[in-house]
N, C-alpha and C positions, 0 to 999 in steps of 0.2 A: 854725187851721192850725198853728202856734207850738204849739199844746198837746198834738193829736194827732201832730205829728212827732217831740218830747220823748218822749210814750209808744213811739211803735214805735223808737223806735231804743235804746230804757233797755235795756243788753244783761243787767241782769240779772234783769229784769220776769217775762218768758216762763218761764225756770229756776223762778224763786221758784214760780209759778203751779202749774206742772206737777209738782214737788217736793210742794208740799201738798196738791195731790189725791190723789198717790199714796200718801202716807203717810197719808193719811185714811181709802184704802180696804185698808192692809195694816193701820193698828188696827182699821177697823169692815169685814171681808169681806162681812158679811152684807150691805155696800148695793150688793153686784155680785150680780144675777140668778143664779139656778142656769143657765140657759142661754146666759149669759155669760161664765160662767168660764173656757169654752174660750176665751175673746178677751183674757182676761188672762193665762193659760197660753203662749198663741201672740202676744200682743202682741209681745211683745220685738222677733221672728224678723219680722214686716209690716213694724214701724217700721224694723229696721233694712234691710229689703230696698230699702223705699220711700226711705233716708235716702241711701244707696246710687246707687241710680237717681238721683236728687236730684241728688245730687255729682256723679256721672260728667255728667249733662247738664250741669253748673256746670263741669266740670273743676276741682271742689275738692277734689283728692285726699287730702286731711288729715281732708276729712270721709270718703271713701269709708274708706279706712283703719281710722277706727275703728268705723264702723258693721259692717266686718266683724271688726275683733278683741271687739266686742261682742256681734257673732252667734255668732259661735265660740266665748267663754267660754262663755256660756249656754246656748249647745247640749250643750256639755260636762255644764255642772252639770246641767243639768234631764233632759238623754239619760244619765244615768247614766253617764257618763265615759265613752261610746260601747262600754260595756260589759266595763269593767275593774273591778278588785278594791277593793273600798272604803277598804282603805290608799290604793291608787292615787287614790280617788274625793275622799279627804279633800286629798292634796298637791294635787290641782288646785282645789280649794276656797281652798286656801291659797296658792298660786301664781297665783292669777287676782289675789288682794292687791295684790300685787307688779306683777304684767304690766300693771295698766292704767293705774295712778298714774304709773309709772315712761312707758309709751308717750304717756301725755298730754299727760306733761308735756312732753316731748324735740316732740312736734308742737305744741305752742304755741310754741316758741320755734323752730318752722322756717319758713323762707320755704314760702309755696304754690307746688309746683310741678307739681302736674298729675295727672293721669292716666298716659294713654297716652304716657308720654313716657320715656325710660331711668330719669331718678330714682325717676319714679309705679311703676315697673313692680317698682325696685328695695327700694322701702318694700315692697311687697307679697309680694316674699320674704322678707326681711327678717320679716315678720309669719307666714309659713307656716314661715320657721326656728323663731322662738319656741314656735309650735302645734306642729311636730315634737319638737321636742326636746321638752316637756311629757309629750305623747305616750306616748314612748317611755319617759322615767323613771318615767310613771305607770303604764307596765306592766311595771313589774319590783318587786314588793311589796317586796323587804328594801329596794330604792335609794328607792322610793317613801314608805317608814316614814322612814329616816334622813333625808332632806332636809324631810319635813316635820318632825320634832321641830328641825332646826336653823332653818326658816322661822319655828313658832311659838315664836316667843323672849316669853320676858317679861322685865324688867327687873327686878321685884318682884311679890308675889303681888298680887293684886286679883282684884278681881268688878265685877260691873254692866256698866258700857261699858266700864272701862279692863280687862277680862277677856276681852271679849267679841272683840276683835281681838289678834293678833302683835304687840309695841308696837314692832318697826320699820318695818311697815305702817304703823300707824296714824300713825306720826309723817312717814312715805313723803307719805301721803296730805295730812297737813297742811303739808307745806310745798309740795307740788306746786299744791294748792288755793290756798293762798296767792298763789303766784309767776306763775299763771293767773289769779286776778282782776284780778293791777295790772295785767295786759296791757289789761283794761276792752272785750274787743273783743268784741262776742257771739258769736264761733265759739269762742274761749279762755273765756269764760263760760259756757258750755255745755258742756264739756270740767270744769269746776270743779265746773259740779253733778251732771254724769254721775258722778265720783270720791266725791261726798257722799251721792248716791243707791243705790253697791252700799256702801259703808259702811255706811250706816243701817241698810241690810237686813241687811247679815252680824249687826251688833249685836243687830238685833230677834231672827234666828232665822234658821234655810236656811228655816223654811214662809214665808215671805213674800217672797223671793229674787226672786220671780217679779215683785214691784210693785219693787225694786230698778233690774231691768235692762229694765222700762217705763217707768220716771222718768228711767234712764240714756240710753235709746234716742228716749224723746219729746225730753228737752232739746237734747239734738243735732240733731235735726231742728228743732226750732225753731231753734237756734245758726243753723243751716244756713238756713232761713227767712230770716231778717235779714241773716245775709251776702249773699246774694240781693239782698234788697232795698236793703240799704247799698250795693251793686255799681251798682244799674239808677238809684237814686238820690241820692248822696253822689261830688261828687269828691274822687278820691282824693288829690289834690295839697293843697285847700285845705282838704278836711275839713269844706265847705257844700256844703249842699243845689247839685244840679247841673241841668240845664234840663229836665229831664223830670220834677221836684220843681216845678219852676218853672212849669211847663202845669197841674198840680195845683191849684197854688195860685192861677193867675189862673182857672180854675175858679170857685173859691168866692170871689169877690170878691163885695160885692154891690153897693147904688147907689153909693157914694162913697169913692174910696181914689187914693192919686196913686204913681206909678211913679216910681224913680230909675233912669237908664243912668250908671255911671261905670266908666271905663277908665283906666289907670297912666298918667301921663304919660313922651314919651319909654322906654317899652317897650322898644323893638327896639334903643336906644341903648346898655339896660343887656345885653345880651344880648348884642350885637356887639361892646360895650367890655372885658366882665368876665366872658363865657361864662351860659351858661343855667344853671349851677347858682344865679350871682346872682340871675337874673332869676326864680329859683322861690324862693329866696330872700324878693324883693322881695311877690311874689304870696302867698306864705302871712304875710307883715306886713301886707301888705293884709286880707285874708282873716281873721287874728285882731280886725284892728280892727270887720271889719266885724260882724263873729258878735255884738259887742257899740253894734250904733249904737244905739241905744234910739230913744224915739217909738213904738214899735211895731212897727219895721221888723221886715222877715226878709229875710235879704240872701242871694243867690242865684249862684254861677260861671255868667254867661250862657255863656263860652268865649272861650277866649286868657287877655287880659288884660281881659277885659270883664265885668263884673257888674252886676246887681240888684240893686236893695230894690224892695221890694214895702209901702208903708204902707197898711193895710186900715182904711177909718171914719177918714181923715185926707186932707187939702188940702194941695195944694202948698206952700201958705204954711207951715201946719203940720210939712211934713215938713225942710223948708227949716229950721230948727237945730240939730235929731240931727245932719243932714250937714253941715250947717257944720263942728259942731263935730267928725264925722270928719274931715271935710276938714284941718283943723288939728292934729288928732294925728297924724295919718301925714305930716304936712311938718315938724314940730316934732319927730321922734323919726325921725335919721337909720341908716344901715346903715353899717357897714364890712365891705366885702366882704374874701373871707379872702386874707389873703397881700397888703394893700392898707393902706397905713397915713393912708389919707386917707378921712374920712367923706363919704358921700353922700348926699342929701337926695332923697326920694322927695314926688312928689305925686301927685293925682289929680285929674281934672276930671270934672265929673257936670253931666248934666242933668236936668229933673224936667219932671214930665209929668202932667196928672190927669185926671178923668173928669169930663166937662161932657155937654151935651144936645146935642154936634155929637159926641163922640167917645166913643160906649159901650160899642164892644169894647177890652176890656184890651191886645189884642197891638195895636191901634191907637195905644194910648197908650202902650204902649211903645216905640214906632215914633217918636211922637212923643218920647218924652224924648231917641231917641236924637240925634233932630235938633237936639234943645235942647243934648247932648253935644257936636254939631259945632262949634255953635255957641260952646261955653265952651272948645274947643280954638283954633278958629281965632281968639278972642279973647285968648287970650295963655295959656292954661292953668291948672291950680291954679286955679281959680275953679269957682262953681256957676250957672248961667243955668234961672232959670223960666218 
């Protein structure tokens, strides 16, 4: 479980995957069917419908957004600039450079806010000003000539790739890419290689354009994928696996593995004393520790102030020193709440629980730890009961 939740959640796994097929099949065309090639011509235009529909059911407007400023460029380039003049046809060539690095990057660093809602509605003008105005300068050939010779700047002569782009694109493009992966999140990671995906292609040639903004339009839907799944799986407060991860994984238990229930002690104390920002505060210190209890564990937000470990091919007794010795780092390493000049000592109490020949459903056993919990509360706290 530990090793398959590491792969689907690597935000930049899916990118890498989808990035090298495509580049695979824009240096070797030949291993796409002739009766195919209309599905890599029309790729683009599916994925991004399908990425679209995705988002709006998600209400993740960030991804709707681009999946249609990436329908729209490429409708552009591949529809012949919806039948404007080839000066015109080149500045939007050159101008899509610009428009998508530049929009990617600004929605990576925006909060999600939606759809249908005045901001969702307002990005999406917003996105049809830019398409206008493009537009309109790409059809007026002398404004369409001059804005592209000011777009393709060079800084010095070159060839090869450093020729093959604008070098304030290309530098557009690398610092956006850049400043998009720290984010490390798979919707901004997929936004990273969508930007590296029409790159490569403008470099290679406009004939392969087309595996470009298929590489560009699959990554985002993958992005989109994972955020998905990060959502239905992942609390977003502790940044662990959340209880619907946690049905998964008592799934694949097999005969022998023991359950931990522990909860914050005094909870509602910190929360009523020093406000809830503390008391989230205190849960994500918990929650760091816990990501790292080792023994095996995978440690789980059952909800509230309540969590999981889950030790798979391990006994009570066995699981009973990883938690100790969390138990003792998070009481050993206090908080000072902010605006507070006095430190506060956080603990936990846990119960453990495992699977014998009277108790072989998992949620049974966890049922039972939790009672074992009660038990190392009502016993004075800060302690573990087996």
């Amino acid at each position: 479980m530990r090793r398959a939740y590491s792969i689907v959640v690597s935000a930049g796994l899916a990118p890498a995957l989808i990035l090298g097929a495509c580049l695979v099949l824009a240096v070797s065309p030949t291993l796409v069917p002739a009766e195919l090639s209309g599905l890599v011509r029309y790729g683009p235009f599916l994925l991004a419908v399908l990425g679209g529909a995705i988002g709006w059911w998600f209400n993740r407007g960030r991804a709707v957004f681009v999946m249609a400023l990436l329908l729209i460029c490429y409708w552009l380039l591949v529809g012949n600039g919806a039948g404007i003049s080839a000066e015109g046809l080149a500045f939007l060539r050159i101008a899509t450079l610009y428009l998508i690095p530049i929009n990617l990057l600004l929605l990576g660093f925006t909060a999600e806010r939606g759809v249908l809602n005045p901001r969702g509605i307002a990005r999406m003008l917003v996105l049809g000003l830019q398409i206008f105005v493009m537009l309109m300068l790409a059809g007026q050939p002398d404004v369409g000539s001059a804005l592209h010779r000011v777009l393709d700047t060079r800084f010095f002569v070159s060839t090869g790739v450093l020729g093959a782009m604008p070098h304030p694109a290309m530098i557009l493009s690398v610092i956006a890419v850049v400043l998009l992966l720290i984010r490390h999140k798979p919707l901004e990671t997929s936004f990273a290689a969508a930007i590296i995906a029409i790159d490569v292609a403008t470099v290679m040639g406009t004939g392969v354009i087309q595996y470009g903004y298929l590489a560009a339009t699959g990554v985002v839907l993958a992005g989109l994928a994972q955020e998905a799944w990060r959502m239905a799986f992942v609390d977003d407060l502790t940044g662990l696996p959340g209880r619907r991860a946690l049905g998964h994984a008592m799934a694949e238990l097999g005969n022998q593995y023991a359950i931990a229930m522990l909860d914050v002690d005094h909870f509602k104390k910190f929360n009523d004393t020093y406000g809830h920002d503390v008391g989230d505060i205190v849960l994500k210190k918990v929650a760091r520790e816990l990501a790292r209890v080792g023994g095996g564990g995978k440690a789980f937000r059952f909800g509230g102030e309540e969590f999981t470990v889950v030790f798979a091919g391990r006994s009570a007794e066995r699981a009973h020193e990883p938690l100790e010795a969390l138990r003792k780092r998070i009481s050993d390493n206090k908080i000072t709440p902010p605006e507070k000049n006095k430190a506060v000592s956080v603990t936990i109490s846990v119960g453990i629980s495992e699977r014998d020949d009277d108790t072989t459903d998992p949620w049974a056993v966890l049922k039972r730890a939790d009672q074992k919990l009660y038990e190392a509360k009502q016993s004075g706290r800060n302690r573990i009961v087996v």
